[in-house]
C-alpha atoms as one frame of an Amber mdcrd trajectory, in Angstrom:
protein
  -3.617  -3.075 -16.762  -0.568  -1.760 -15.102  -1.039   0.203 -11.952   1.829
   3.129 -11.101   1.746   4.917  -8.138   3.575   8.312  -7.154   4.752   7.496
  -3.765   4.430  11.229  -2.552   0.857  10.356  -2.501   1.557   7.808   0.467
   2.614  10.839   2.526  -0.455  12.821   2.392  -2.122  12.857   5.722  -5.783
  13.767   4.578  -7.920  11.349   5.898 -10.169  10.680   3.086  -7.144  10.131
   0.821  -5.269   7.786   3.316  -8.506   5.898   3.281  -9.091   5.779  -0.455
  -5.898   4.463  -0.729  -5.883   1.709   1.631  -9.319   0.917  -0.350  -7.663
   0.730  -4.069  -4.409  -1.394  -2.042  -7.511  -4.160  -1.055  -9.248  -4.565
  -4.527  -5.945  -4.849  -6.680  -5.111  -7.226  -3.981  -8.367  -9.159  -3.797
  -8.668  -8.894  -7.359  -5.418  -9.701  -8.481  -5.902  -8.786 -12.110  -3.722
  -5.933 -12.707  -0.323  -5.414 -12.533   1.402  -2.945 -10.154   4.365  -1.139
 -10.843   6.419  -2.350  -7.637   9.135   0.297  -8.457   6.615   3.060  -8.088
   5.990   2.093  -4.766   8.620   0.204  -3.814   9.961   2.940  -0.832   7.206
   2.830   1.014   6.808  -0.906   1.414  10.371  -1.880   1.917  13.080  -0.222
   3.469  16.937   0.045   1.810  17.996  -3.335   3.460  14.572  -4.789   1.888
  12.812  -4.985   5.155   9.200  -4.638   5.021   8.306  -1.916   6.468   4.315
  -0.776   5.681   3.004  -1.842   8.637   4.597   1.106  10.146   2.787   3.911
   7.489  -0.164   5.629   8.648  -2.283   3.758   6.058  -1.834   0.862   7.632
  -1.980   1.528  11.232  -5.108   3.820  10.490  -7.539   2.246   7.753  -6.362
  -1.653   7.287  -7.389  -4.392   9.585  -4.401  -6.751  11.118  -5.773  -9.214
   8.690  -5.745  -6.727   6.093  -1.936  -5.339   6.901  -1.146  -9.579   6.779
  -2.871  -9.943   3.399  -1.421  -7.056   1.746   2.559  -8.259   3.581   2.056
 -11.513   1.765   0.546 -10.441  -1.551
């Protein structure tokens, strides 16, 4: 399966949401059986140089673990 996210989605600051999101980031991570559409979401990982830069989003900082954020930077 290919997975597409709308990166406006990323912006919402509702709670719940932030934290369902973090939760869907984990299992296609720890999964690793789909396919994400890196274009889809490419803004909010990586800045225009190509700098990562989602350690920095509220998602991150609010509902991942520092081993989580480290997963996620190297998957």
């Amino acid at each position: 399966m290919i997975i597409s996210f709308n990166p406006i989605i990323f912006q919402n600051q509702d709670a719940g949401i932030q934290d369902a999101l973090a939760k869907i980031l984990i299992a296609l991570m720890e999964t690793n059986l789909h396919f994400i559409d890196l274009k889809s979401i490419e803004a909010i990982f990586y800045n225009e140089e190509g700098k990562y830069i989602f350690d920095s989003n509220v998602i991150a900082q609010k509902c991942l673990s520092a081993n989580q954020q480290k997963k996620l930077k190297e998957f």
